[in-house]
C-alpha positions as CSV (number, residue, x, y, z in Angstrom):
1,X,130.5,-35.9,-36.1
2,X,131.1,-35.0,-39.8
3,X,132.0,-38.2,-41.3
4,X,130.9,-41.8,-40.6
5,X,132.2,-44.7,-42.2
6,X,130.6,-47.9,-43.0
7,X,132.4,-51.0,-44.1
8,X,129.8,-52.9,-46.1
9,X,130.5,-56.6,-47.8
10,X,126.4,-56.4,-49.8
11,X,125.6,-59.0,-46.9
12,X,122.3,-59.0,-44.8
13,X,124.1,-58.1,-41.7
14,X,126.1,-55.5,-43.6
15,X,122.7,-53.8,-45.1
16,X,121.4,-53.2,-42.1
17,X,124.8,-51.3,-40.4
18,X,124.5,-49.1,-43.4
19,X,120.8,-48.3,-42.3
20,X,122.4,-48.1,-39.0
21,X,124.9,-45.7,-40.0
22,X,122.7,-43.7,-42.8
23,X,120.3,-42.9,-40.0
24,X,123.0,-41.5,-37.5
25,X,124.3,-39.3,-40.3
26,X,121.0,-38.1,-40.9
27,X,120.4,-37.0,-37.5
28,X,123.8,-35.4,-37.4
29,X,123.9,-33.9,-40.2
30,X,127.2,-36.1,-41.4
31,X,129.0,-37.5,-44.9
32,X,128.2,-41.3,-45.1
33,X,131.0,-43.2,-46.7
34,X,130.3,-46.7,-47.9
35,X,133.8,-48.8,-48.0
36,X,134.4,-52.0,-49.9
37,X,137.1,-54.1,-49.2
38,X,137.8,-57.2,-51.4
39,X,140.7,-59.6,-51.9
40,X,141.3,-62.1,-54.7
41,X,139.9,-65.1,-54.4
42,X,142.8,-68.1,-54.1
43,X,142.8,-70.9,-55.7
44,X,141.5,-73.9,-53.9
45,X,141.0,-77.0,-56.7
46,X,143.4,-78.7,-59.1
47,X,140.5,-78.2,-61.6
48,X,141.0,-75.7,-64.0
49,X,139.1,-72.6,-63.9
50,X,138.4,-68.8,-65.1
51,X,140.0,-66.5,-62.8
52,X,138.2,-63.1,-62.3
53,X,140.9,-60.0,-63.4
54,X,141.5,-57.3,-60.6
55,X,140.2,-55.1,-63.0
56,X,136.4,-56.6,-63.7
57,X,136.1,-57.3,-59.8
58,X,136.7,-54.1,-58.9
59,X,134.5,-52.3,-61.7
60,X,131.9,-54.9,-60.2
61,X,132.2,-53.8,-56.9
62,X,132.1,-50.0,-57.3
63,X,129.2,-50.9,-59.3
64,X,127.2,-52.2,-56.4
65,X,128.9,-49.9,-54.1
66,X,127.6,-47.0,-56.1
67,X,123.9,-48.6,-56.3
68,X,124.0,-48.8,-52.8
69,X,125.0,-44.9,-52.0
70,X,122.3,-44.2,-54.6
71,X,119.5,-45.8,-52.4
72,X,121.1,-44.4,-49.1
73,X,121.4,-40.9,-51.1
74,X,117.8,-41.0,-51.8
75,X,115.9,-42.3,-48.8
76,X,117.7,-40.9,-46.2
77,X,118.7,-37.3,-48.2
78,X,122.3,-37.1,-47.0
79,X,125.6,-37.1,-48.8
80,X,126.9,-40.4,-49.6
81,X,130.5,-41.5,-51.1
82,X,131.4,-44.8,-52.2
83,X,134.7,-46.0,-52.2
84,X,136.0,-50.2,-53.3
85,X,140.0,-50.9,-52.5
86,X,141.8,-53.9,-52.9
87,X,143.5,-55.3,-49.8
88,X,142.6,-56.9,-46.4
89,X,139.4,-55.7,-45.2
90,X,140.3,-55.1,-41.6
91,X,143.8,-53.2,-42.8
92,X,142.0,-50.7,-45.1
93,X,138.9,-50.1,-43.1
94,X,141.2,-48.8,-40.5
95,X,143.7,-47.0,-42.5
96,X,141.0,-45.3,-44.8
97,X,139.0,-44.7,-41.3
98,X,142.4,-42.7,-40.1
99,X,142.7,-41.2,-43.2
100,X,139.1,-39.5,-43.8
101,X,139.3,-39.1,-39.9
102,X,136.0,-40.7,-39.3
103,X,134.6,-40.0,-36.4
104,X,132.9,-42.9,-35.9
105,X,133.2,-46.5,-38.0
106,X,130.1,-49.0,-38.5
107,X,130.3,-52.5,-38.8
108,X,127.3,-55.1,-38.7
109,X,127.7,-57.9,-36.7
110,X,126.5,-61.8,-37.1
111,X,126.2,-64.8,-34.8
112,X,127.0,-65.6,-31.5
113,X,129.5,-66.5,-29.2
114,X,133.0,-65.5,-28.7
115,X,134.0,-62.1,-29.9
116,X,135.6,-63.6,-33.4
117,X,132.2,-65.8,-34.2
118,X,130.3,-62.6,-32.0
119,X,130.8,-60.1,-34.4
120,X,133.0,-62.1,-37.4
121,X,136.5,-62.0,-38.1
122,X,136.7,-59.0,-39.8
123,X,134.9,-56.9,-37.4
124,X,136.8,-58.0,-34.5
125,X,140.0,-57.2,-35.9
126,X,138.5,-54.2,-36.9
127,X,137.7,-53.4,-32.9
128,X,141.5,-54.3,-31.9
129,X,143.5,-52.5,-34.5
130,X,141.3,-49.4,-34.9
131,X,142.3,-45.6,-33.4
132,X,138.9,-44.6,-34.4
133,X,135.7,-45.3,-32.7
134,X,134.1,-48.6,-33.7
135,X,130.1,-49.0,-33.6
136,X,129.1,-52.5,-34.3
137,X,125.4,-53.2,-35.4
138,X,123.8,-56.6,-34.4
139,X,122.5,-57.9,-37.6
140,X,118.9,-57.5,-36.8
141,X,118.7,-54.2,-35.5
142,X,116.2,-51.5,-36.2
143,X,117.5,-47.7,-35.5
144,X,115.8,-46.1,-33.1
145,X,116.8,-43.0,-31.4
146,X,119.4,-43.6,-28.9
147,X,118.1,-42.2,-26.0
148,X,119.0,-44.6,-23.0
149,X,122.9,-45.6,-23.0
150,X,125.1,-48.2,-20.7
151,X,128.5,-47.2,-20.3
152,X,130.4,-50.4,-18.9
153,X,132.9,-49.5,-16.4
154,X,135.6,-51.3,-14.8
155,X,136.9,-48.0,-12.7
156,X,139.9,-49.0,-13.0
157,X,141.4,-46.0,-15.3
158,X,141.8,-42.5,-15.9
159,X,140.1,-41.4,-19.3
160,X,139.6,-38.6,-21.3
161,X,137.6,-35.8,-23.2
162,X,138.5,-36.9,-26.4
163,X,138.1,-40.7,-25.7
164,X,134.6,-40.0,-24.6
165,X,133.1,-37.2,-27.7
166,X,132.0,-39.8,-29.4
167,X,129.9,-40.6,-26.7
168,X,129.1,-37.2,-25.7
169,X,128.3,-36.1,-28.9
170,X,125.6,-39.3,-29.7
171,X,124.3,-38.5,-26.2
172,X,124.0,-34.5,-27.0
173,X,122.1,-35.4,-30.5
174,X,119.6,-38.2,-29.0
175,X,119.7,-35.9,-25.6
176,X,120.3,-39.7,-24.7
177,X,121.0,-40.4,-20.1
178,X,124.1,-42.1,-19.9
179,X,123.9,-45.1,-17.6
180,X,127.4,-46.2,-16.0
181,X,127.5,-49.4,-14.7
182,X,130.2,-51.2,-13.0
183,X,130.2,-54.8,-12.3
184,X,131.8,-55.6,-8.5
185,X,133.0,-58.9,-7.6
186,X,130.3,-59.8,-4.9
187,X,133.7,-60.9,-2.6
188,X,135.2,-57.1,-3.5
189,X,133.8,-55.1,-1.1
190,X,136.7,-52.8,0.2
191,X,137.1,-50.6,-2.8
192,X,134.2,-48.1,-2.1
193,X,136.4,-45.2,-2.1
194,X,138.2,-45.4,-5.2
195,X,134.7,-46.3,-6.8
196,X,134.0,-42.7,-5.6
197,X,137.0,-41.3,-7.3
198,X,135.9,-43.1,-10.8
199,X,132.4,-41.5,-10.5
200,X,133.7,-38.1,-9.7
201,X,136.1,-38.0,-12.7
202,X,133.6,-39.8,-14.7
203,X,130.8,-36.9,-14.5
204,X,133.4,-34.2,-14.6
205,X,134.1,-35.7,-18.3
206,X,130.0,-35.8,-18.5
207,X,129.7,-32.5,-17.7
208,X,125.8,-31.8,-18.0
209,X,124.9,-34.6,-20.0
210,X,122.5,-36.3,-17.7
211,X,123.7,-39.7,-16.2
212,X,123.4,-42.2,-13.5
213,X,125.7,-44.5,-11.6
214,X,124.7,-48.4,-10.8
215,X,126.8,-50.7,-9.0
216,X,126.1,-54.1,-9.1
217,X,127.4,-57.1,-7.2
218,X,128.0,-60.1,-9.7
219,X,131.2,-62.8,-10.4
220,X,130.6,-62.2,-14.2
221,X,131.0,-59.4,-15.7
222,X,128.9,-60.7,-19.1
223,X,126.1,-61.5,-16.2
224,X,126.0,-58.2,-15.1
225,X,126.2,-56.4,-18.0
226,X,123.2,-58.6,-19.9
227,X,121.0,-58.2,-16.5
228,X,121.5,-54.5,-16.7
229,X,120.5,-54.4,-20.1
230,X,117.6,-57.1,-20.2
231,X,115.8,-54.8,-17.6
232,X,116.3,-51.5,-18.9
233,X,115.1,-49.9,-22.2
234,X,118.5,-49.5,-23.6
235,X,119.4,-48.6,-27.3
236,X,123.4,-48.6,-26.5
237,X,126.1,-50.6,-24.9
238,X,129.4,-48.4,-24.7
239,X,132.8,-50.0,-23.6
240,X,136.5,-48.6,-23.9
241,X,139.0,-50.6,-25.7
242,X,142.6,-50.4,-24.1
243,X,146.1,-52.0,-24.9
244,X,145.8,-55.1,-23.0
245,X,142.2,-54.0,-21.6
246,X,139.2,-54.7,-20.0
247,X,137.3,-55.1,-23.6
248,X,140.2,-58.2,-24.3
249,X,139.5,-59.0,-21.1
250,X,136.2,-59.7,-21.2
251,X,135.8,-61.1,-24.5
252,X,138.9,-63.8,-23.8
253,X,138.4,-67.3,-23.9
254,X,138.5,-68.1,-20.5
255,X,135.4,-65.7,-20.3
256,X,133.2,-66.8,-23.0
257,X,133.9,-70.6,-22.3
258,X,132.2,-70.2,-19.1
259,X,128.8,-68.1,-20.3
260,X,127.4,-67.3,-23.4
261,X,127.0,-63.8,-24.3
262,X,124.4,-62.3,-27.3
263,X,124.7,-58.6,-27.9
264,X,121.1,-57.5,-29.2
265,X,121.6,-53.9,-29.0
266,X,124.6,-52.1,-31.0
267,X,127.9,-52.1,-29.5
268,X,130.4,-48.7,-29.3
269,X,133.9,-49.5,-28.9
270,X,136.0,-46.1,-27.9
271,X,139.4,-46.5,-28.3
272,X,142.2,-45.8,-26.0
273,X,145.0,-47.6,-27.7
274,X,147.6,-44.2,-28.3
């Protein structure tokens, strides 16, 4: 993990993913870079007012950019760039993400609800166009060492080595036990031996990293999940993003219209979208 990239908008919530992410760079060792994305305001009123130039909003912005890496610089003792483009936030976090090949890209989170008002617009798109790794930090978290992980499974797919480093390499640093859960349909009972498969191919991609397997019989898939969580110490919820996958899946409409779902603990989106 050598570079980790933060996309900060100088909000609360944004604050503390930068703490987030300035914390997992210090523990492994990374580059931290801070990324500002801004657009120019529209016009909304018939009344005539002073419109800001490009070229003062973005010498404002690398201006608090730059204030912000200084602080991060200092407290946390790591290397720190800042960086302020023009352009739609979710297009250039995810081009400048493939660009620097980060491994790993930190967004903060705020609200509640469906995945858009879960995380905020820009974040979510973030999650669906993104190659690289996406770790969203609820807007009230405090880092702690990320020792107990849940891996949400559907066992439905094959993965892969490099789909899952991210996660092996957080779990290797925070010597972190890797909890995979899969959530059966309490009527789905006949699929015990492809389950067996899934786990088989699952530790093989584990290797030694230590790990545990739960099954657990519930018609919702949020349900599930949150239980697991509410009654475990967990620091970590891990899910893989597919085309047309299960993280759409369970973040569509039809789900969240039927339960209400509050993610308290930061969420890490792999990506399996090439």
């Amino acid at each position: 993990m050598d570079t980790i990239l933060v996309a900060i908008d100088f909000s609360a919530a944004s604050r503390t993913a930068s703490l987030y992410a300035a914390s997992l760079a210090r523990a492994a060792k990374a580059k931290l870079i801070l990324f500002h994305a801004y657009m120019l305001p529209a016009p909304v009123s018939e009344v005539p007012y002073v419109i800001v130039s490009v070229d003062e909003m973005q010498i404002e912005n690398e201006k608090l950019v730059r204030s912000e890496a200084e602080v991060l610089h200092r407290n946390f003792d790591i290397e720190v760039e800042g960086i302020v483009q023009i352009g739609l936030p979710s297009d250039e976090i995810t081009s400048l993400a493939a660009e620097r090949n980060a491994a790993l890209t930190v967004t903060g989170m705020r609200g509640a609800g469906g995945i858009d008002k879960l995380i905020g617009s820009t974040t979510a798109s973030v999650v669906r166009k993104s190659k690289t790794p996406v770790l969203v930090v609820p807007h009230n978290t405090i880092f702690s060492p990320v020792e107990q992980i849940v891996y949400a499974s559907d066992f439905s797919y094959t993965s892969s080595q490099d789909i899952f480093k991210p996660l092996t390499d957080l779990a290797g640093l925070f010597q972190s036990t890797i909890h995979i859960v899969h959530i059966r349909r309490t009527d789905n009972n006949g699929k015990k031996e492809k389950e067996e498969l899934a786990k088989n191919a699952i530790s093989s991609l584990l290797g030694n990293i230590k790990h545990e397997f739960s099954v657990i019989a519930d018609d919702s898939i949020m349900h599930g999940i949150n239980g697991y969580i509410e009654q475990h110490s967990v620091q970590m919820l891990v899910m893989v993003a597919h085309k047309h996958s299960f993280f759409e899946r369970l973040f569509s409409k039809i789900h969240t219209t039927a339960m209400t779902y509050e993610t308290k603990i930061p969420l890490l989106v792999l990506q399996d979208k090439i």
